[in-house]
C-alpha positions as CSV (number, residue, x, y, z in Angstrom):
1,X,-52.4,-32.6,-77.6
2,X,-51.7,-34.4,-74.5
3,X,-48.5,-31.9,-74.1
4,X,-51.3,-28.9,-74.3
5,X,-53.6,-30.3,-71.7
6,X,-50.8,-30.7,-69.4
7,X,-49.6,-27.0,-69.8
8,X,-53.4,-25.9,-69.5
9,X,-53.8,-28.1,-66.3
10,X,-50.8,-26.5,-64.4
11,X,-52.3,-23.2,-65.4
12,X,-55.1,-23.7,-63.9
13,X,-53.8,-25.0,-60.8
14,X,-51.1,-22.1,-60.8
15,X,-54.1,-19.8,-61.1
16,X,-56.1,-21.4,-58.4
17,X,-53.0,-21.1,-56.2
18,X,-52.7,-17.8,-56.6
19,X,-56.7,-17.1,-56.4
20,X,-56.2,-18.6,-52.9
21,X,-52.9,-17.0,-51.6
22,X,-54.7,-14.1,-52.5
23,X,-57.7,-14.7,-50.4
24,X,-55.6,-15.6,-47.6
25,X,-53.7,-12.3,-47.5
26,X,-56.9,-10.2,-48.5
27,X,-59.2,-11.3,-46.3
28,X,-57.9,-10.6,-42.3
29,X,-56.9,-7.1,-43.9
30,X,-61.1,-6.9,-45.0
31,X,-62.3,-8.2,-41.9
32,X,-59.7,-5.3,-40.1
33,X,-61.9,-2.9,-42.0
34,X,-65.3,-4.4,-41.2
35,X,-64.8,-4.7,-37.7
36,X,-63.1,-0.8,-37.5
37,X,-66.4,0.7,-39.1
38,X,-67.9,-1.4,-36.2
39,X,-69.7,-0.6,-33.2
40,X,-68.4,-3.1,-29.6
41,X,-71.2,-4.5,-29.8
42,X,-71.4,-5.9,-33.0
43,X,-67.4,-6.8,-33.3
44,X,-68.3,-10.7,-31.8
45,X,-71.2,-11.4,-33.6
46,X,-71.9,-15.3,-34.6
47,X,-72.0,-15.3,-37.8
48,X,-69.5,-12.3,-38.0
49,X,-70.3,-9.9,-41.1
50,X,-67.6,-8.5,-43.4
51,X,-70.1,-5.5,-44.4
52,X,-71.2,-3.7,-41.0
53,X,-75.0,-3.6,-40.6
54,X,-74.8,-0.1,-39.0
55,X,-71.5,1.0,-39.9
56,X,-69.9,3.7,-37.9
57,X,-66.5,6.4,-37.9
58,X,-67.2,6.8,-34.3
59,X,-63.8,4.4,-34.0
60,X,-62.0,6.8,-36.0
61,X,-63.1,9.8,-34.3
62,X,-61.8,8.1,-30.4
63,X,-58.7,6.7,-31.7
64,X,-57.3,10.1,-33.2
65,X,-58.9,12.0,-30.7
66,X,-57.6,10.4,-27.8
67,X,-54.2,8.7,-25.9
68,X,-52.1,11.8,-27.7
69,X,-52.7,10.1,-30.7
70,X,-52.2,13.1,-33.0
71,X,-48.9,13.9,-31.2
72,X,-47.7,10.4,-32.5
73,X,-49.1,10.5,-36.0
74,X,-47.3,13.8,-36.2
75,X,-43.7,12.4,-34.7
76,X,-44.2,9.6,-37.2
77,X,-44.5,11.5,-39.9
78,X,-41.7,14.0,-38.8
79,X,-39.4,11.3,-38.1
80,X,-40.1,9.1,-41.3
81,X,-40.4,12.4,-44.3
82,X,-36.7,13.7,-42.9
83,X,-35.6,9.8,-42.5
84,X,-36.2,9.4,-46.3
85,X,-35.1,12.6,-47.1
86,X,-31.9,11.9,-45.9
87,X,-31.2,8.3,-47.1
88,X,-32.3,9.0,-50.8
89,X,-29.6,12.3,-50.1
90,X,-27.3,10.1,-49.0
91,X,-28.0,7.0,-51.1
92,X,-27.8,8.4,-54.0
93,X,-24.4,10.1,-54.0
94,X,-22.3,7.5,-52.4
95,X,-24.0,5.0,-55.2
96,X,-23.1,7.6,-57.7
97,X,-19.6,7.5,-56.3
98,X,-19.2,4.0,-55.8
99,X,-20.6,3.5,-59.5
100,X,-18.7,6.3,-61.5
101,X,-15.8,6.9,-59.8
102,X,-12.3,4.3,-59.1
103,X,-10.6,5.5,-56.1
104,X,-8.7,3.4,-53.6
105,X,-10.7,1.4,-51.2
106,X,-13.7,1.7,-53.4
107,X,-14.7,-2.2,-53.6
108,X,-14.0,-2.4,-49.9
109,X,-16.1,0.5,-49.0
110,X,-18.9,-1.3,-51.3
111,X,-18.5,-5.0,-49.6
112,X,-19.3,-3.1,-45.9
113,X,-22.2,-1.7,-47.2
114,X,-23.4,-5.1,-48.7
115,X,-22.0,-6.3,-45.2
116,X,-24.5,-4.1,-43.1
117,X,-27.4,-4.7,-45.3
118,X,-26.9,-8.5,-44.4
119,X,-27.1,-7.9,-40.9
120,X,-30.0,-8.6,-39.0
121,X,-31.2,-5.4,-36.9
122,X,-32.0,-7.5,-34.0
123,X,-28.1,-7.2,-33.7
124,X,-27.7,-3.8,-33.7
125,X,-29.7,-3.1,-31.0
126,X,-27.3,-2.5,-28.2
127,X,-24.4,-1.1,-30.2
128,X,-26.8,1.2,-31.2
129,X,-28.1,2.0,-27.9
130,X,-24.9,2.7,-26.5
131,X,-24.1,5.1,-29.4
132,X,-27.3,6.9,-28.8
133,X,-26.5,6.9,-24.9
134,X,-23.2,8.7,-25.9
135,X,-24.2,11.3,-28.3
136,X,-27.3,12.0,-25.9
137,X,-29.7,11.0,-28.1
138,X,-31.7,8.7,-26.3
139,X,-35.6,9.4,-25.9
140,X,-35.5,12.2,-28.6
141,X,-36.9,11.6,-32.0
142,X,-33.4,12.7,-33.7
143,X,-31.8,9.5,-32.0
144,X,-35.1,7.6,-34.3
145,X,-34.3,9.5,-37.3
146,X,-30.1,9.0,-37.4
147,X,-30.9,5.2,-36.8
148,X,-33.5,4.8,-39.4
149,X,-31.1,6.7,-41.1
150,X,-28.4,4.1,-40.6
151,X,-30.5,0.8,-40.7
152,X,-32.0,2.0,-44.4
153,X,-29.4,3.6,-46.6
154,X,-27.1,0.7,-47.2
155,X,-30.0,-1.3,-48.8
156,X,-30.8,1.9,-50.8
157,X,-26.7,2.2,-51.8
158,X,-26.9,-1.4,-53.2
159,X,-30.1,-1.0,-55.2
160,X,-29.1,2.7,-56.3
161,X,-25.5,1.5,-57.4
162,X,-26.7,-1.0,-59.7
163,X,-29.4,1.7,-61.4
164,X,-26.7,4.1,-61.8
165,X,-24.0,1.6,-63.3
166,X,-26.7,1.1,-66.3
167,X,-27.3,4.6,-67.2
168,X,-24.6,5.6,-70.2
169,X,-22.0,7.6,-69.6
170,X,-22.0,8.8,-73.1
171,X,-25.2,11.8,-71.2
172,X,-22.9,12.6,-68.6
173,X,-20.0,13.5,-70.4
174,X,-22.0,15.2,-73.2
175,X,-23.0,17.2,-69.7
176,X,-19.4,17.3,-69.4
177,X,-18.9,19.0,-72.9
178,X,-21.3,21.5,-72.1
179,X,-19.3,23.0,-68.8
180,X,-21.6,21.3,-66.5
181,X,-19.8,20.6,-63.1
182,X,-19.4,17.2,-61.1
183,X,-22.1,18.9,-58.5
184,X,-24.9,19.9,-61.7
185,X,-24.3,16.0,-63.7
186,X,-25.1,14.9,-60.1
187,X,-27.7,17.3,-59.5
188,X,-29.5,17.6,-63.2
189,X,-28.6,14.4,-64.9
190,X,-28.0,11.6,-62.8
191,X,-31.0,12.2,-60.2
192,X,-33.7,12.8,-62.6
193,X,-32.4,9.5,-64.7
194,X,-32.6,7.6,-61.6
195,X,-36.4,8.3,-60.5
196,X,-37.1,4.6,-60.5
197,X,-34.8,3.9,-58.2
198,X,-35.0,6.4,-56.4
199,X,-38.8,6.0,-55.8
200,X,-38.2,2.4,-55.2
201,X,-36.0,3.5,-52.1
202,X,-38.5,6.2,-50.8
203,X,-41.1,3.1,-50.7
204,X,-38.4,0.9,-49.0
205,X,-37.0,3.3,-46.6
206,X,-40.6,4.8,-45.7
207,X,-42.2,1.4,-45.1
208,X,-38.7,0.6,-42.6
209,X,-39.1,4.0,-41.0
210,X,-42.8,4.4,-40.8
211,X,-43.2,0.7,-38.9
212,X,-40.4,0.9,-36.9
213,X,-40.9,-0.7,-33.6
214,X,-38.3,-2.2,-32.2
215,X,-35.8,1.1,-31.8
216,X,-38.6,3.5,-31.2
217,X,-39.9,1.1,-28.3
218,X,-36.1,0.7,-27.2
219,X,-34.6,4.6,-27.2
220,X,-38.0,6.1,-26.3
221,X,-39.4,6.8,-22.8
222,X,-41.5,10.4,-22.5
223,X,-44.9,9.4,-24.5
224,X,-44.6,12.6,-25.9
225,X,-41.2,11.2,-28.1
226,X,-43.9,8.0,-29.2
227,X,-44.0,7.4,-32.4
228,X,-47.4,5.4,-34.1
229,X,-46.7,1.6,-34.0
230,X,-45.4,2.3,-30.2
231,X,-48.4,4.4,-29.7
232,X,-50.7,1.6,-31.0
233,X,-49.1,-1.2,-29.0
234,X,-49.6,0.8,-25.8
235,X,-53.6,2.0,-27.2
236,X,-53.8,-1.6,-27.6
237,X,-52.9,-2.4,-23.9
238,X,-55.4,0.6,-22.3
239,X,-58.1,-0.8,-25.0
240,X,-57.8,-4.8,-24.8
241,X,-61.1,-5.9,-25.7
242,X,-62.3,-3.0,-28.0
243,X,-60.8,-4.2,-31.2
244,X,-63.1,-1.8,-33.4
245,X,-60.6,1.2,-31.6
246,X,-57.2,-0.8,-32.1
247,X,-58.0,-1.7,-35.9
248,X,-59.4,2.2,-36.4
249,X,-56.1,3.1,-35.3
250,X,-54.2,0.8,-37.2
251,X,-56.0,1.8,-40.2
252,X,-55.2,4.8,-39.7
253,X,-51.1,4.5,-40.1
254,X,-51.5,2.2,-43.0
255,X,-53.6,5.4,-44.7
256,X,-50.2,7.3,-45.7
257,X,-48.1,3.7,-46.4
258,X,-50.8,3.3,-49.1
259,X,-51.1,6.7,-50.1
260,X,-47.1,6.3,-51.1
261,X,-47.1,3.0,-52.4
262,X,-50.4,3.9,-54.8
263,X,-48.1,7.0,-56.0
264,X,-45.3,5.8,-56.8
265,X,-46.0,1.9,-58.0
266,X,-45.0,2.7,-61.6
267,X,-41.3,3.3,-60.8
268,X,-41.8,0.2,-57.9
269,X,-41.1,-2.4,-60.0
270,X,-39.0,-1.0,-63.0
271,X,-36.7,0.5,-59.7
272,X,-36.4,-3.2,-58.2
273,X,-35.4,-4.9,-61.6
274,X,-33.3,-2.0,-62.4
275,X,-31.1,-2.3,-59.6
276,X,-30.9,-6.0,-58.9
277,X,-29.2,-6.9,-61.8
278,X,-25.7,-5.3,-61.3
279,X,-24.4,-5.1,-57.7
């Protein structure tokens, strides 16, 4: 009996734990939201109020409307749907490769891209800058995309590659049997088998290409090349005090982040598992 309360007593402090990590993570994301649906005037109030009294989209309606914001919304989303595009393309046949095929320099090829996903971006930076310099693609948004590009996929090879060497080969030859080509197993058996992973890395490689800061404040000079969490640093510098505009705005580029993660959740976690247990 004494066993039992001891078990039912950690619960309950596990639980309690939980409650309040929870509470800590939910709430300055709650407040964000109260004070964007906020006029000035009420965003210092004493005591503040996590439901506005006279709650307003007026925020909303200045932040998108003004500072080019549109034009960086858009080079966001341009830069981070071909970004993802490209790794998953990319991902997924060099981790079909590296997970079906034996060829010389294989495990070598596999231990640089576990290398690179160990590397802190920080890092990278001037390398990469010097290679953008070269190739002339400083301040352009294809210099954003082949570096989100290169920062993402080997993360997305490793988690892809450990999916893949789980499915049974027994399907592909059967494919195999059947006359299919290397190119159609690839194409109409292997990618459709790997949706969990797959959507795993979408939500991965979005989240690293759609927040991006660092690079896109490095590479980029015209404001017209901007993309959103560079555009929202620099609204945040022309609208200091009026933290009802900044949040508005920051709202706004977590709207598609969610919209993503909400989709494709089911696969999130079954994708994660999946691929970290072989590497």
């Amino acid at each position: 009996m004494g066993m039992k309360k001891k078990r039912i007593l950690r619960q309950v402090i596990f639980t309690l734990l939980l409650c309040v990590g929870a509470l800590a993570t939910v709430i300055p994301f709650i407040y964000m939201i109260s004070t964007a649906f906020k006029g000035q005037v009420y965003v210092f109030e004493i005591p503040p109020r996590l439901i506005p009294e006279k709650p307003t989209l007026q925020n909303f309606i200045t932040a998108f409307s003004s500072n080019n914001f549109g034009r960086y919304f858009f080079n966001s989303t341009l830069v981070t749907v071909i970004s993802v595009l490209g790794i998953l393309l990319m991902a997924s046949m060099m981790a079909y490769a590296l997970a079906r095929y034996q060829f010389f320099g294989r495990k070598f090829l596999y231990a640089l891209v576990v290398f690179f996903m160990t590397m802190p971006a920080m890092s990278l930076i001037v390398p990469q800058f010097i290679l953008a310099h070269t190739f002339q693609l400083t301040d352009t948004l294809a210099g954003l995309i082949v570096m989100d590009i290169a920062q993402n996929l080997p993360f997305a090879v490793f988690l892809l590659k450990g999916f893949l060497e789980d499915v049974p080969k027994e399907i592909e030859e059967a494919a195999v049997i059947d006359g299919a080509s290397p190119w159609a197993i690839y194409w109409h058996v292997i990618l459709p088998l790997a949706r969990p992973a797959l959507a795993t890395s979408a939500i991965i490689a979005f989240l690293g290409a759609w927040d991006e800061y660092v690079w896109a404040s490095t590479i980029t000079n015209t404001p017209t090349n901007r993309t959103l969490p560079v555009a929202i640093a620099t609204f945040q510098g022309v609208h200091t005090t009026n933290w009802g505009l900044v949040f508005a705005a920051s709202l706004i580029a977590i709207v598609p982040v969610l919209i993503l993660f909400i989709s494709l959740q089911k696969y999130f976690v079954k994708g994660m598992v999946a691929g970290a247990v072989k590497g």
